[in-house]
Structure formats: C-alpha cells, structure tokens
N, C-alpha and C positions, 0 to 999 in steps of 0.2 A: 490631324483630324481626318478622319475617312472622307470621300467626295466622293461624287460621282458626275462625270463631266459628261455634256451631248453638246456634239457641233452638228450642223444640219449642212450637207452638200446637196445640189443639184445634178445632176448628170442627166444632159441628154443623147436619147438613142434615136436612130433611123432603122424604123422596120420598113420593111417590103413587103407586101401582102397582095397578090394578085399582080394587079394592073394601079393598083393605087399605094403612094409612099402617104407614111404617116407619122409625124412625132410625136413620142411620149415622153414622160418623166419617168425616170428614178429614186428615188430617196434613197439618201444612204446615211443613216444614224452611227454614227460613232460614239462608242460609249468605252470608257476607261476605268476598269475596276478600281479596284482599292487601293493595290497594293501596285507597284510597279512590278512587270511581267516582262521573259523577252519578246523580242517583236516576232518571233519564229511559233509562237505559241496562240497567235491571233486568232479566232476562230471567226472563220466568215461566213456569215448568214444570211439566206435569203427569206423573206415575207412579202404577202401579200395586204390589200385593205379587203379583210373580212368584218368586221360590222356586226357584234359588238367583240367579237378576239380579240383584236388583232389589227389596225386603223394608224396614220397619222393626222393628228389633227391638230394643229399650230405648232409644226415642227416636230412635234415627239411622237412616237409609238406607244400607244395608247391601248386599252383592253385587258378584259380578265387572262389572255391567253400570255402576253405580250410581257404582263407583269410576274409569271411564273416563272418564263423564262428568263427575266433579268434576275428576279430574285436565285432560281437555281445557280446561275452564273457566277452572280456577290457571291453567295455561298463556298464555290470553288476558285472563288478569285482569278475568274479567269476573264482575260479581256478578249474580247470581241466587238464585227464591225455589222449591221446589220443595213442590208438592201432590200429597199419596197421598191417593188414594181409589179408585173400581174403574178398569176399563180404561172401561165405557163413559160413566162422569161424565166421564173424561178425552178421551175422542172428543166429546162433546157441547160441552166448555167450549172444547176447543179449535176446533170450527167456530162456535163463538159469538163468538172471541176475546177470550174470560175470560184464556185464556192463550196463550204464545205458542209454544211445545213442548212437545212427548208421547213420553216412550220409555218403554221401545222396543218398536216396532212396525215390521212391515214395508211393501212396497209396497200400496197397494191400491186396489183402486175405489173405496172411500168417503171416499178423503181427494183421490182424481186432481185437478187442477187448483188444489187448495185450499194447494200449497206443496211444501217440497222433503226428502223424507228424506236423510240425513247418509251418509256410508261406512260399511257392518256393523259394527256392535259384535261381534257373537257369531250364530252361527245355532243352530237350531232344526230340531230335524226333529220330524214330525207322524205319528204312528200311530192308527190305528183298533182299538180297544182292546174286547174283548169277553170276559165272563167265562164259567166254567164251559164246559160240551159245544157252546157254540156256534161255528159253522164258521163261516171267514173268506166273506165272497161279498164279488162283484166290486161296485165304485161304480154298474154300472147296476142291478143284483139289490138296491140296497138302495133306489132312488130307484120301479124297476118293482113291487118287492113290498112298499113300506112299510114296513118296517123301523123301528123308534123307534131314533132319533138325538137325537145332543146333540152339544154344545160350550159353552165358556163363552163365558157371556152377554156379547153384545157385542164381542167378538173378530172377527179377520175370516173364522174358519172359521164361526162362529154364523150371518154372517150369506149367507154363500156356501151355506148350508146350505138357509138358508130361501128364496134366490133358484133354486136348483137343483134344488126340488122334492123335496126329503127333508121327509121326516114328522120335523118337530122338535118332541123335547117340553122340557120346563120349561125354567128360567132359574137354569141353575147358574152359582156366583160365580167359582168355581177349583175346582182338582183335586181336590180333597177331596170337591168335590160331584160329581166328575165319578163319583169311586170308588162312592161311597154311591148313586148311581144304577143303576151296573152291579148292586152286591154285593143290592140293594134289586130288581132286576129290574124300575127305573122304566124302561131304554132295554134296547135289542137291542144297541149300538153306539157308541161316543164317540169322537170325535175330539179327540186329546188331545199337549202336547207331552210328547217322551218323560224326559226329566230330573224334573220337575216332579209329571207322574203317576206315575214310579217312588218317586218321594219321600215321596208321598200316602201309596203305599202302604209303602213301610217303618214308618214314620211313624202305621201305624193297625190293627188287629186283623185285618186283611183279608193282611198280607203275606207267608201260609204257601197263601194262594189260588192257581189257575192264570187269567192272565190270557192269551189270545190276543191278538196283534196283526199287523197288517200294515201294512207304509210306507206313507205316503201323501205325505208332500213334507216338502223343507227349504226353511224361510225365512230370509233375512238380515236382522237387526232392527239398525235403529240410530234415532238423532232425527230426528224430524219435524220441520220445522220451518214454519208459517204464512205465507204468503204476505206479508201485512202486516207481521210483524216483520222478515224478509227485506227489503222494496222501503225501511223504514226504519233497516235497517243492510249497506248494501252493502260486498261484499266478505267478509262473514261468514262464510258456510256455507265458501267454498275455503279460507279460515282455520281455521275451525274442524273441517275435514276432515284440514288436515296436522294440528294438534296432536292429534286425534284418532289420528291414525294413528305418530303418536310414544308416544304413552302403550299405545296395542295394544301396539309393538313391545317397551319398556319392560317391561310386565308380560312378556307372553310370555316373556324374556330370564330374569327370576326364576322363571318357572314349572318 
C-alpha cells in the first residue's frame, strides 16, 4: 500500500543580529515518498510560513503552494526533506548549498546565475500599503522625498528597496509586522503582498482601519532550484515541470 509518512523535528538556531542574540526555530518536515529511493537522491528544501501558500500549522506544511509541490514530487517519486524557517535563512542556505530548493520565490537578481526557477505555482500581486489620511505618491516621490518604507526582510522587494535608494526602515518578519509598522507609524509606506496583508489584518484589531493602497506588480512564484543539484540530476526540472503542471491542472479542475 502506498504511504506517505511526515515526522516533525525541531532544530534550534543562534542568530546574531547587531548587538542582540536571538533564538528561533526551524521546522524540518521529512516526508518519504512512495516507493523506496536511494539516500543520494534526497532533495533538500527550504520554505518559508507564507500565509495562505505555504504555513505549518500542527506539524504539517500546509497551503495551496505547499500541496503542488508534494503532489509534483509523488508524481516523480521522488523523496525529499523540507525546512521552514524565514525566507532569508532560506536564500542564505541555499546560496551556501545547505540546500538544494526554495519556494516559492520568483525571478530575481539575487539568485540570477545561481540555478533555475520551476513553471509558476501561483502569482502574487504587490501593493504599497499606507495607513490613515496618507496619500498615495508616485515611486519617484517616495525615493526623492524620503518616505519610510519597508518590506519584509529579505524578500526580494526588501532588497530592491534598499538598492533603489528608498529610505528603508527596520527588519520586519511578515505581514503582521508589516501591519504593526503602518498602524505604529514606524513607516510612511510598505510594500506588501496583497492576500497575505489582507489576512494580517482580518486577523488583528486593526481590521475596521482604512488602509490605502496602490499596485505595484505581479510576481510568478514557483521552485528554485540550485545550480548544483540540477548539473547532478539531469533532465529534472523539464520533468518536474510537466508533473508540476499536471497537479496545477488537477487542483484547478476541483476548485
């Protein structure tokens, strides 16, 4: 009989940050396909809790994003070991080649050359989110007149933020801190995705507030996948692309 097994580990880390040390968690979901695989063939993955993607929530990995990717995987029978922790441990381990995929994330300059993103799992659109009597202004009006901005930390709006000469303040996790920043009058401005930050705020004492926004772009997020585990399993990604694009279809059909 086929199975599909998940053991739940802990793993804690000691970051450094400044002048202050801080502990966080890991999750590391272990899941074991169908069939027996060798151990050489493990693909290790890193994620984040995006909200609704992509979350663990009593042990499991959870989300529309989350379930496309196991499903592709069954499909290719392949086993893998998957780690939650933030988005940017998971950019970090992966250009270290701790691991060998990160979803979902989209195209960017900080991964260019370093491997191949998968076909879109799901898109994202991005708005600039501003609370109370404050007026929308244009991208050059926030970079000319200083504006406090944010995005979360480590994403690749955070970091296009910082390269494009916006006054960026603190280092929020997710949307929750994106909220508490506005409602808090730590920024002028957040750039934030709109599912996610609408969620925030149902979600928290803030959701009878008036929050303005204005679009700012849609991203296609799907697996990245390492340069290195690519050149050692050829032929994968255009595999792992159709099955991927079988299980979209699949879900889609129940939805």
């Amino acid at each position: 009989m086929n199975s599909l097994y998940l053991s739940l580990l802990i793993k804690r880390f000691l970051r450094y940050n400044g002048s202050i040390g801080f502990l966080w968690l890991t999750t590391i979901l272990l899941v074991s396909c169908k069939t027996a695989v060798a151990e050489e063939t493990l693909i290790r993955m890193a994620t984040f809790n995006s909200v609704p993607q992509h979350y663990v929530k009593d042990g499991r990995l959870n989300g529309y994003v989350a379930s496309v990717v196991r499903c592709s995987l069954d499909r290719l029978e392949r086993e893998y070991v998957v780690e939650v922790s933030d988005l940017l441990d998971g950019k970090l381990r992966l250009r270290a080649g701790a691991v060998d995929a990160l979803f979902a994330i989209g195209e960017s300059f900080y991964h260019n050359g370093r491997g191949q993103l998968s076909k879109p799992i799901v898109y994202e659109k991005f708005y600039w989110y501003a609370s109370g009597g404050q007026e929308p202004v244009s991208a050059e009006q926030l970079v000319a007149e200083q504006y406090s901005v944010s995005a979360i930390f480590g994403s690749d709006e955070w970091f296009y933020l910082q390269t494009e000469g916006y006054r960026v303040v603190r280092r929020p996790r997710d949307s929750n801190a994106l909220l508490e920043m506005l409602t808090n009058r730590q920024a002028n401005f957040v750039l934030a995705e709109s599912v996610s930050f609408q969620k925030a705020m149902e979600e928290s004492e803030f959701k009878n507030w008036h929050f303005s926004k204005v679009f700012s772009r849609e991203v296609g997020l799907g697996v990245f996948f390492s340069n290195n585990f690519l050149a050692a399993s050829p032929g994968f990604l255009p595999s792992f692309n159709e099955a991927l694009t079988s299980c979209l279809f699949s879900r889609s059909a129940v939805q």
